[in-house]
FIBA-757123 format. One line per 3 residues: their letters; for each residue x negated, y negated, z of N, C-alpha, C. Coordinates in Angstrom, 3 decimals, always signed. Example, Ala and Ser with C-alpha at 12.3 -4.5 7.8 and 13.67 -1.06 7.14 Angstrom:
2
AS = -13.190,+5.690,+7.800,-12.300,+4.500,+7.800,-13.200,+3.300,+7.800  -12.850,+2.250,+7.080,-13.670,+1.060,+7.140,-12.900,-0.030,+7.870
END
This chain:
68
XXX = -0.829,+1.179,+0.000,+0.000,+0.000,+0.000,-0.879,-1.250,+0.000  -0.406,-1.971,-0.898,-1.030,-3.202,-1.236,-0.393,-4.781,-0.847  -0.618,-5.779,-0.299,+0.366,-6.852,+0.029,-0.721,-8.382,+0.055
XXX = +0.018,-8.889,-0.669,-0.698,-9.807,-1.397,+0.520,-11.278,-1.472  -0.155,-12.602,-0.871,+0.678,-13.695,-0.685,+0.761,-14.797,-2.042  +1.236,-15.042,-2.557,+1.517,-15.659,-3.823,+2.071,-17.074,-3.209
XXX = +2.106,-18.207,-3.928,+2.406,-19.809,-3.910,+3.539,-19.939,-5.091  +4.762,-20.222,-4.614,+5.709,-20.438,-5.405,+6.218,-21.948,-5.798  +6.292,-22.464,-6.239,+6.755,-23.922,-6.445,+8.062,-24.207,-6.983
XXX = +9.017,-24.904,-6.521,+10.248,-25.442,-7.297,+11.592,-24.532,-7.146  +10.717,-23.754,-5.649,+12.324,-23.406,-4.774,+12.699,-24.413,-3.579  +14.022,-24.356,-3.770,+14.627,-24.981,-2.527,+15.504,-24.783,-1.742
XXX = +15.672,-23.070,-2.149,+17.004,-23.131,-1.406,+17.525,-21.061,-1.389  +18.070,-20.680,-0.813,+18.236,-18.942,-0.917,+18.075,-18.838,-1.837  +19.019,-19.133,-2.789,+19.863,-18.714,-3.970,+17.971,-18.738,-4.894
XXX = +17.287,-19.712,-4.860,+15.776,-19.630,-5.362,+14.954,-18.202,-4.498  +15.436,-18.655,-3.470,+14.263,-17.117,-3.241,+14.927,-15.432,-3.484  +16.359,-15.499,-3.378,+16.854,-14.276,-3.917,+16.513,-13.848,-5.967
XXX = +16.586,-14.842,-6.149,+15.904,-14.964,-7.458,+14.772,-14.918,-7.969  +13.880,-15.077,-7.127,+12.296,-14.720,-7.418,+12.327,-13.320,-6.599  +12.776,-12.754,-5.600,+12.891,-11.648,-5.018,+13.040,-10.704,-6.153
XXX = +14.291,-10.987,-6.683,+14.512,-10.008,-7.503,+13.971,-9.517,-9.196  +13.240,-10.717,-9.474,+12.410,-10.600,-10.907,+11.402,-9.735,-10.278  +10.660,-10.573,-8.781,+9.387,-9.764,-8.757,+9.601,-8.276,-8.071
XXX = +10.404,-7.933,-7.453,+11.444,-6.760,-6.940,+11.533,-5.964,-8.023  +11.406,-6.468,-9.333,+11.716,-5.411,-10.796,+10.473,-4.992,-11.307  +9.376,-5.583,-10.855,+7.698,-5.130,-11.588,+7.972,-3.793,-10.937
XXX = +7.262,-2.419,-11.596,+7.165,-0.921,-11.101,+5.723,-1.431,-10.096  +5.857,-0.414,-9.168,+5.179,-0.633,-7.968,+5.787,-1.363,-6.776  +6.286,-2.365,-6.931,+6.430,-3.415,-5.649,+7.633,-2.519,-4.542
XXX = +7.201,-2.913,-3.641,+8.156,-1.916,-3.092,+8.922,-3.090,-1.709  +8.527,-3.932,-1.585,+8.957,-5.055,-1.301,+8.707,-6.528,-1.299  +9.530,-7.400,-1.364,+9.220,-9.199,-1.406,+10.338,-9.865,-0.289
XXX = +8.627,-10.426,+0.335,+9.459,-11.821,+1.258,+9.713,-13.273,+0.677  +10.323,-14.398,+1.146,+10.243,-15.384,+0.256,+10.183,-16.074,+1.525  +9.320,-17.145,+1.632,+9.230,-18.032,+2.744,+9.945,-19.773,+1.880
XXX = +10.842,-20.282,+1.814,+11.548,-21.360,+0.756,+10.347,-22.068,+1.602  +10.607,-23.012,+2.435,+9.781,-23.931,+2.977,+8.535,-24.334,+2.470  +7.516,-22.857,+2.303,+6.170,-23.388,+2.336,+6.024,-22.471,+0.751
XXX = +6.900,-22.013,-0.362,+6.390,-21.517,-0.898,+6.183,-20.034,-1.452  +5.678,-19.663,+0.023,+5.135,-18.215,+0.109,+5.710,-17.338,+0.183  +5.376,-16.191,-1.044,+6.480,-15.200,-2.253,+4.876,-13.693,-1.151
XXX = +5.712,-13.128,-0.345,+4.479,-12.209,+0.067,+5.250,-10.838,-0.534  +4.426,-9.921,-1.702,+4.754,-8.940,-2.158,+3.841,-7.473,-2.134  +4.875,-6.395,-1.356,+4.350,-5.094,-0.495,+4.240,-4.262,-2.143
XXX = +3.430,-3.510,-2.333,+3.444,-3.061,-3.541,+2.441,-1.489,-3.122  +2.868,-0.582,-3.947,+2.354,+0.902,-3.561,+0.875,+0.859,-4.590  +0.380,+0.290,-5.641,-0.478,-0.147,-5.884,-0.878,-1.582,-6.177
XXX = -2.104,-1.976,-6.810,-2.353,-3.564,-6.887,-1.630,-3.718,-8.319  -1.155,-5.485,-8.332,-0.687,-6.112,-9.049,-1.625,-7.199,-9.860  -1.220,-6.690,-11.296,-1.662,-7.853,-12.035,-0.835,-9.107,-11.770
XXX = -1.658,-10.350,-11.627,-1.177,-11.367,-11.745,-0.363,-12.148,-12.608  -0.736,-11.403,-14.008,+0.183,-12.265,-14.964,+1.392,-11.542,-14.922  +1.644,-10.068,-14.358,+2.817,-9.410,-14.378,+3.764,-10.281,-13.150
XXX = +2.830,-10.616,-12.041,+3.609,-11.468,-10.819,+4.722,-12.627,-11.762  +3.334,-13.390,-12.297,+3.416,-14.742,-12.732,+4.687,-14.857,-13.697  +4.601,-13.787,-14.692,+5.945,-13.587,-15.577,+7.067,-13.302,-15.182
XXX = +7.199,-12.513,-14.243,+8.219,-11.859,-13.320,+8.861,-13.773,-12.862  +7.985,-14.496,-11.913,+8.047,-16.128,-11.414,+8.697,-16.704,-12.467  +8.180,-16.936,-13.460,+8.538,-17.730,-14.731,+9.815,-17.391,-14.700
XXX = +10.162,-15.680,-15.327,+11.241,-15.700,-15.812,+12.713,-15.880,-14.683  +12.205,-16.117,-13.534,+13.279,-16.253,-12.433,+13.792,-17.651,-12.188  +12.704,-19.076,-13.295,+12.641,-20.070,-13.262,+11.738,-21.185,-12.273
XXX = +10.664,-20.949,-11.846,+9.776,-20.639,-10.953,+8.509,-21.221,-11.295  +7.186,-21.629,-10.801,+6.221,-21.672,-11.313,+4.831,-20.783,-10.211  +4.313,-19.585,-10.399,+3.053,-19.629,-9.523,+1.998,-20.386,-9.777
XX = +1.573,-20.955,-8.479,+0.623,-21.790,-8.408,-0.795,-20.878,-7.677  -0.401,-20.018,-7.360,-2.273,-19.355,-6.427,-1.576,-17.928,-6.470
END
């Protein structure tokens, strides 16, 4: 198990973090995602490591931007 903290930008609110939950919730591997709205921080439990651009696309397409 792998868990790794990601920087989310241009949530503000559940309805944003149930939505990045669930794009990055759909990459194979992840086996869970927290969403902290406040500060950002998208922390994702995964049974192996994650490419970043798979994170990052997953972000995008939820409407999203990763920043780190």
């Amino acid at each position: 198990m792998t868990e790794t903290t990601y920087t989310v930008t241009g949530m503000t609110c559940e309805h944003c973090a149930r939505s990045v939950s669930e794009e990055v919730g759909a990459i194979d591997g992840v086996t869970g995602v927290s969403v902290d709205v406040p500060t950002g921080a998208v922390t994702v439990t995964s049974a192996k490591e994650l490419g970043v651009a798979d994170v990052r696309a997953a972000v995008e397409e939820a409407g999203y931007q990763l920043t780190a």
